[in-house]
C-alpha positions in Angstrom: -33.9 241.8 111.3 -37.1 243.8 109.9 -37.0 245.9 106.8 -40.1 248.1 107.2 -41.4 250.0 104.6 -43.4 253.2 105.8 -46.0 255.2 103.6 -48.8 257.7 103.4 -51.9 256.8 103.4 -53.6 259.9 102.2 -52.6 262.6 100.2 -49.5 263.1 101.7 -48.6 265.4 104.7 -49.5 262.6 107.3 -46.6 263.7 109.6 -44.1 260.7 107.9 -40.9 262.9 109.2 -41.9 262.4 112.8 -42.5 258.6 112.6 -39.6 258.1 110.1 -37.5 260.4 112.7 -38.5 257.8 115.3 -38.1 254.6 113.8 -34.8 255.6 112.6 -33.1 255.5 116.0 -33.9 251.9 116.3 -32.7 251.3 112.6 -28.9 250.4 110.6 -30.4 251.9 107.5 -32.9 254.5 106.3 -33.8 254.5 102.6 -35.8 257.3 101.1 -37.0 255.5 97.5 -39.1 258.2 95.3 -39.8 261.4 95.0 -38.3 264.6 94.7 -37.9 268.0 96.4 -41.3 268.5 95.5 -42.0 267.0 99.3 -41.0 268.0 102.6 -40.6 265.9 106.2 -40.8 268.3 109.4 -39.1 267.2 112.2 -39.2 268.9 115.5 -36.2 268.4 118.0 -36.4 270.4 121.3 -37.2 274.0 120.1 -35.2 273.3 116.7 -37.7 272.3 113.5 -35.9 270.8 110.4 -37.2 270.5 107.6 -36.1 267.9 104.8 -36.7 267.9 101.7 -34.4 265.1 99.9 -32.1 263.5 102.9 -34.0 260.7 104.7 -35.2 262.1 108.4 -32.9 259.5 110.0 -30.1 261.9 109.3 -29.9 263.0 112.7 -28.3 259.5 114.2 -24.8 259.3 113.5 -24.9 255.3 113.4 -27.5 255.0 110.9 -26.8 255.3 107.3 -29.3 257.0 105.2 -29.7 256.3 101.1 -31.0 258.4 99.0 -31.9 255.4 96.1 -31.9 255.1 92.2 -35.7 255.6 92.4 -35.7 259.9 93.7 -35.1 262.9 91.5 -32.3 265.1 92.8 -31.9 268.8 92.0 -28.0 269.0 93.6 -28.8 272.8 94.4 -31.4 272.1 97.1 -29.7 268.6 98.2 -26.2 270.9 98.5 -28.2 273.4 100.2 -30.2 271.3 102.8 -26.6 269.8 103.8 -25.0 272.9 104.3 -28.4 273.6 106.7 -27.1 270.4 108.5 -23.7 271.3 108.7 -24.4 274.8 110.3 -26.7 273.5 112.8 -23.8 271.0 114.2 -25.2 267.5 111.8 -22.3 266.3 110.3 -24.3 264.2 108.1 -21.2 262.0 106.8 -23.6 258.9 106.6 -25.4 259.8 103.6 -25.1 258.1 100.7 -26.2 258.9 97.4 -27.3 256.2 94.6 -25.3 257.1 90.9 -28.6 255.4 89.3 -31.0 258.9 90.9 -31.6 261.0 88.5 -30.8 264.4 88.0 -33.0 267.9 87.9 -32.0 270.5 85.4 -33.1 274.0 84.5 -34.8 272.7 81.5 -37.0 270.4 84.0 -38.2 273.7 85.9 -38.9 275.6 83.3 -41.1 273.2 81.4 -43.3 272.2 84.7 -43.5 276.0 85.0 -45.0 276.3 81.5 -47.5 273.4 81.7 -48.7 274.7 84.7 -49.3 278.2 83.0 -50.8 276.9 79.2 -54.5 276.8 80.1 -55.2 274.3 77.5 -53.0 271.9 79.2 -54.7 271.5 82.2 -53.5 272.6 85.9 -52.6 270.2 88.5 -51.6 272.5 91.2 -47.5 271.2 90.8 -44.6 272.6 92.9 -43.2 273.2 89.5 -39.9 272.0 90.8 -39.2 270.2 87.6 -40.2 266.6 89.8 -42.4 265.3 86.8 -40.5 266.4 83.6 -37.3 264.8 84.9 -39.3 261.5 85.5 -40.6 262.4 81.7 -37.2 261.7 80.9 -36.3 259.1 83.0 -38.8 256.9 81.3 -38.0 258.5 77.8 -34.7 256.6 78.5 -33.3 260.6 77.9 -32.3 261.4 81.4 -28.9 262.2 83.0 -28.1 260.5 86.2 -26.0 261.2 88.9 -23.2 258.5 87.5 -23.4 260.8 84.3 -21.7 263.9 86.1 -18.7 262.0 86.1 -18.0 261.2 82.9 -17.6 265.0 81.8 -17.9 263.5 77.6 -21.2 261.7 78.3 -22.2 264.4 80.2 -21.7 266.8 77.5 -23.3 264.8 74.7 -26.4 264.4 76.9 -27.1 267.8 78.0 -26.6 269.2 74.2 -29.6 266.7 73.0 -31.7 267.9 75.8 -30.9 271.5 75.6 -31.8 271.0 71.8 -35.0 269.1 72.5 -36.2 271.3 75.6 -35.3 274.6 74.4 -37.4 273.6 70.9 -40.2 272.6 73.2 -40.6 275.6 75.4 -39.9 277.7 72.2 -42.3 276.5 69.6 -45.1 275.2 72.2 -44.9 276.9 74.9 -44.1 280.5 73.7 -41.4 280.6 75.9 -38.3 283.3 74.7 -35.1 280.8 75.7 -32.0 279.8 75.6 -29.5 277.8 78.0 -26.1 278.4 78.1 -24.7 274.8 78.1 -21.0 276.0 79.1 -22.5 277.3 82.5 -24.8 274.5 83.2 -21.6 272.4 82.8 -19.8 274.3 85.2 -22.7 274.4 87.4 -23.1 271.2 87.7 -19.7 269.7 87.9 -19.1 271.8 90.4 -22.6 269.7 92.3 -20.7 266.6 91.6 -17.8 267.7 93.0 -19.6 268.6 96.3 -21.4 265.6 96.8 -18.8 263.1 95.3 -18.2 261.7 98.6 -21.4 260.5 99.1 -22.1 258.7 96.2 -22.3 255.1 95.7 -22.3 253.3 92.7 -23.9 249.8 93.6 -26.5 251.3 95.9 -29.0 248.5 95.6 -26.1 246.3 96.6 -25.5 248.1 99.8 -29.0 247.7 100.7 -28.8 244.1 100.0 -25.6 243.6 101.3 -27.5 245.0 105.0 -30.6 242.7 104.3 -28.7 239.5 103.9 -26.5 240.9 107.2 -30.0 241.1 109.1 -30.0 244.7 109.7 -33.0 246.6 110.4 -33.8 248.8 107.6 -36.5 251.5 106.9 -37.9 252.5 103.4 -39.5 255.7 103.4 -41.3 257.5 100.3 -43.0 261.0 100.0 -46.3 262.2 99.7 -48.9 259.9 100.3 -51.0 256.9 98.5 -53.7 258.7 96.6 -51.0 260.7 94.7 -49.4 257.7 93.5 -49.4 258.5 89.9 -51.3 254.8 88.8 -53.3 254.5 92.3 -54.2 258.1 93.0 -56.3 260.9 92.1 -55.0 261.2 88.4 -53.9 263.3 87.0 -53.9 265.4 90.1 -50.7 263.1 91.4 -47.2 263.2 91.6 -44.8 261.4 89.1 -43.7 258.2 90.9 -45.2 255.6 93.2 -45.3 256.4 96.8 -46.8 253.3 97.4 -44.7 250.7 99.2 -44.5 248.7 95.9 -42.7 251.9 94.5 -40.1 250.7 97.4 -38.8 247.5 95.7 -37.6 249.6 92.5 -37.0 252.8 93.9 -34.3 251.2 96.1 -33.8 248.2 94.8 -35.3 245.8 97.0 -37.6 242.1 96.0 -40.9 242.0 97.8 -39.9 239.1 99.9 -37.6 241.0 102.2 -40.4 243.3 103.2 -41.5 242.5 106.4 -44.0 245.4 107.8 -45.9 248.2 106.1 -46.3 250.5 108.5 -49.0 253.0 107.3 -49.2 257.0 109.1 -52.6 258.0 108.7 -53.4 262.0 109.9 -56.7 261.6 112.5 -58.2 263.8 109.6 -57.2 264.1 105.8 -55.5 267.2 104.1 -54.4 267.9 100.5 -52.8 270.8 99.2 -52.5 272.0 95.6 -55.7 270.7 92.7 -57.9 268.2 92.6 -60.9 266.2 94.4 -61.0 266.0 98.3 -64.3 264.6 98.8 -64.5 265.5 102.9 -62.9 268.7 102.5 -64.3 271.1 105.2 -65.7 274.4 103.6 -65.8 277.9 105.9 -64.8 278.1 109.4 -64.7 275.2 110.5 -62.3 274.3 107.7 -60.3 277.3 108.2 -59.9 276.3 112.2 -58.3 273.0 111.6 -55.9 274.5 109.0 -54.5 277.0 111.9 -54.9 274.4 114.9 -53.1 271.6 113.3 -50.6 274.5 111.4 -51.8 272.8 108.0 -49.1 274.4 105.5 -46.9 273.0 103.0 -43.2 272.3 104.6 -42.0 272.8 100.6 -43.9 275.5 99.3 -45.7 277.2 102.6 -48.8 276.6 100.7 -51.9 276.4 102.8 -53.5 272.9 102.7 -57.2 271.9 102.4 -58.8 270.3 105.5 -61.1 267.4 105.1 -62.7 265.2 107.7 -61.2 261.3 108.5 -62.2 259.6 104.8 -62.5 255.5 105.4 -63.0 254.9 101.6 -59.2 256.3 101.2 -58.0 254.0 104.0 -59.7 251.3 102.9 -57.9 251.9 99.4 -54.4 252.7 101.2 -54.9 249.4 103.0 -55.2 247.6 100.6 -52.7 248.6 97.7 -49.5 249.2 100.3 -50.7 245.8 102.5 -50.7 247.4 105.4 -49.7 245.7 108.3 -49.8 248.7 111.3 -50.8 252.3 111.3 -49.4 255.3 113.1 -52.0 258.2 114.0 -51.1 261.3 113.9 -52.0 264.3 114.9 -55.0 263.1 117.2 -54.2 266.6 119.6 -55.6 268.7 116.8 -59.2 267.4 117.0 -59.0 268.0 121.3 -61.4 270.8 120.8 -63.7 269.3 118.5 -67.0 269.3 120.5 -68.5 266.6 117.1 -65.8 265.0 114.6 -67.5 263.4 111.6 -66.1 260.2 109.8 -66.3 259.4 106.2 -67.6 255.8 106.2 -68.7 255.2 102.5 -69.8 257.4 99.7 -72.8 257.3 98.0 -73.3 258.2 93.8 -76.1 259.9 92.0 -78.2 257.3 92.3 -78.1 256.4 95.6 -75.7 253.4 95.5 -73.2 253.0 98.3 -69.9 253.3 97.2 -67.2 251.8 99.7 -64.3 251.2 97.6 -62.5 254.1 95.8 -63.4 255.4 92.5 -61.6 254.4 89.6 -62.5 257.8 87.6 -62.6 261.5 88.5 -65.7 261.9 86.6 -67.5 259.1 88.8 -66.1 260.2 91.6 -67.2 264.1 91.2 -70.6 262.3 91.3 -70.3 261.0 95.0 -70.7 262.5 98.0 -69.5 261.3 101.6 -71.5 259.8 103.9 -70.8 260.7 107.7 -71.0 259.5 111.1 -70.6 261.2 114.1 -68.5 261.3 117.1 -68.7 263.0 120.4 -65.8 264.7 120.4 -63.1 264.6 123.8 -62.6 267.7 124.4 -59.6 267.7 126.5 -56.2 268.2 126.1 -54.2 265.0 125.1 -50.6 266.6 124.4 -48.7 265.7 127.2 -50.1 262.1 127.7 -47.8 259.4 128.0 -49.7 255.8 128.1 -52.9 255.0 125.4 -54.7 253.6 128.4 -55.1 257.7 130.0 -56.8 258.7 126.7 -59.8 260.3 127.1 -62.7 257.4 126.4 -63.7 259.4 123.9 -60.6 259.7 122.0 -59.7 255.6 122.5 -63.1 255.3 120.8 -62.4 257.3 117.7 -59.1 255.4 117.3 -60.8 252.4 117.7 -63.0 253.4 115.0 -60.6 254.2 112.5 -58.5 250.8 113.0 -61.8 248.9 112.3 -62.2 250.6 109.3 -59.1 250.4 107.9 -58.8 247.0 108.9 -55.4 247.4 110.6 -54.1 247.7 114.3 -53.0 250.2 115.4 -49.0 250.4 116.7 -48.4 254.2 117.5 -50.2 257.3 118.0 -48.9 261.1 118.0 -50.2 264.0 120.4 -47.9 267.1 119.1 -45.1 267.7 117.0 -42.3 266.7 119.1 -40.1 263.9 118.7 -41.6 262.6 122.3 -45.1 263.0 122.1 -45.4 259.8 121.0 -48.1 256.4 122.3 -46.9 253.3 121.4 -49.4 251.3 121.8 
């Protein structure tokens, strides 16, 4: 028995859909334990790509039963949606289950991230504006509607008039925003959600997972985005709203720290952001611009292109050490094959010349260090269809090397392409 927790290690986009995808046919459970549709897991079968958005990625092994737990934000359109995807492509997907304690995504939530992101004064942080942080808002306000709460049509009610009160005041008076909500056909929309996805739900979800822990199954926790947009360990405020880290897994689904038995960290052989904030190797011009098409660097949500930045060690170092790491998963190693040099982040230095090796606490400190870079002769060969780490190009077995060192970690898997076989274990 092994109940793994897997996380990002950067700023998300690692390629956690093809590990998770992996993993999960060796697994009883799969747990996804934050986040919202504000993320996206790609996972390429044969010529067929899916793309995921709320179910976990072991979705496509009939035998494994995958949770979507009390800690994620659900908007029932898109989960509805995704499953009707499944269903059409032949994915019966009849071992989901849905926890009653997630939370729920309204109109209201969408409209209000739509209008924080446009008020100037309040400050952009490049969101999906999916309504991801303004339901956690409420969560934490103690005024959010959970799944559980679609079932009681009177609490239901009495909920949704307070916040239809409270939001449409908000995005009236403070955000200049001319609107109203209809409450009669949000009620009917969203009974009708419940309805659809009654089946799946379960109403003692983190007594499932602990009923399958104390049977000794083998169970994966997987989150969304990555470490540095936890919202108290990452580049704040330019985060997310929840805690990808793989403490976020204990509440988000429900589990005590001493079950977890592996942290299994997926670290991209460079480092990508999309949307606002600091990127301290980001890769200006060209070069920058190469690497975004080579390694097909877009947003599986939102199609957004994402920034490309050279392998950062001060991040790893960080995502070591706040998720406890205890093995790494490489990906994407095939899109540096044509990189004649690849520079590695191995500290940063500040405006006076300090060396900085662990990661700034502030934006404003940070904004005042730059990277400092060795480099690597590149491999330049093709590594796709290699099978065993020890036919690596010397080259290449040197640069992962490298990166274990600095991150402190071994090394347990390393990905060469986007399909599910193009795989090392190592």
């Amino acid at each position: 028995m092994t109940v793994t927790v897997i996380v990002g290690t950067q700023w998300g986009d690692e390629g956690k859909g093809k590990i998770t995808d992996l993993l999960a046919r060796d697994m009883d459970m799969v747990v996804r334990y934050q986040g919202g549709n504000n993320a996206g897991h790609t996972v390429v079968i044969g010529k067929e790509t899916f793309k995921l958005h709320l179910i976990p990625s072991g979705i496509f092994y009939d035998n494994v039963l995958c949770v979507i737990g009390n800690g994620v934000v659900i908007d029932p359109a898109v989960l509805i949606t995704e499953l009707e995807t499944l269903h059409e492509r032949g994915l019966k997907a009849d071992n989901l289950r849905i926890s009653s304690q997630a939370h729920v995504i309204f109109p209201y939530h969408r409209k209000i991230d739509a209008a924080q992101e446009k008020k100037r004064e309040a400050g952009r942080i490049g969101t999906t504006c999916r309504g991801i942080g303004p339901c956690y808002v409420d969560k934490f306000n103690r005024r959010g509607i959970r799944i559980g709460d679609l079932y009681n049509e009177k609490l239901f009610r009495e909920k949704l008039e307070w916040n239809l009160e409270e939001k449409g005041f908000q995005l009236r008076e403070f955000y200049g925003e001319k609107i109203t909500f209809d409450i009669e056909a949000i009620m009917e929309e969203y009974l009708g959600y419940a309805h659809n996805i009654r089946k799946y739900v379960v109403w003692d979800c983190s007594g499932l997972i602990g009923e399958a822990i104390e049977k000794k199954k083998d169970i994966l926790l997987e989150g969304a985005q990555g470490t540095m947009l936890d919202v108290d360990h990452g580049t704040y405020p330019f985060v997310t709203s929840s805690n990808p880290i793989a403490g976020g897994a204990c509440t988000g689904a429900g589990v005590g720290p001493k079950n977890i038995d592996d942290v299994l960290g997926v670290v991209k052989a460079y480092v990508t952001r999309v949307g606002s904030g600091p990127f301290p190797t980001e890769i200006e011009g060209k070069l920058g611009d190469e690497l975004r098409e080579k390694g097909g660097e877009y947003g599986a949500t939102t199609g957004r292109p994402r920034r490309c930045g050279w392998f950062d060690a001060v991040v790893m170092k960080h995502a070591a050490r706040v998720n406890s790491l205890t093995q790494l998963a490489i990906t994407k190693l095939d899109v540096l094959d044509d990189m004649p040099k690849i520079k590695v982040c191995v500290a940063y230095k500040d405006k006076k010349g300090n060396l900085v090796k662990n990661f700034p606490g502030t934006l404003e400190y940070l904004a005042e260090c730059q990277p400092v870079y060795e480099e690597y002769d590149g491999w330049m060969q093709d590594t796709t269809k290699i099978k065993d780490y020890k036919d690596l190009p010397a080259n290449a077995k040197k640069y992962l090397d490298k990166l274990s060192e600095l991150a402190g970690v071994r090394i347990y898997m390393v990905s060469i392409g986007a399909e599910r076989g193009q795989i090392i274990k190592l």
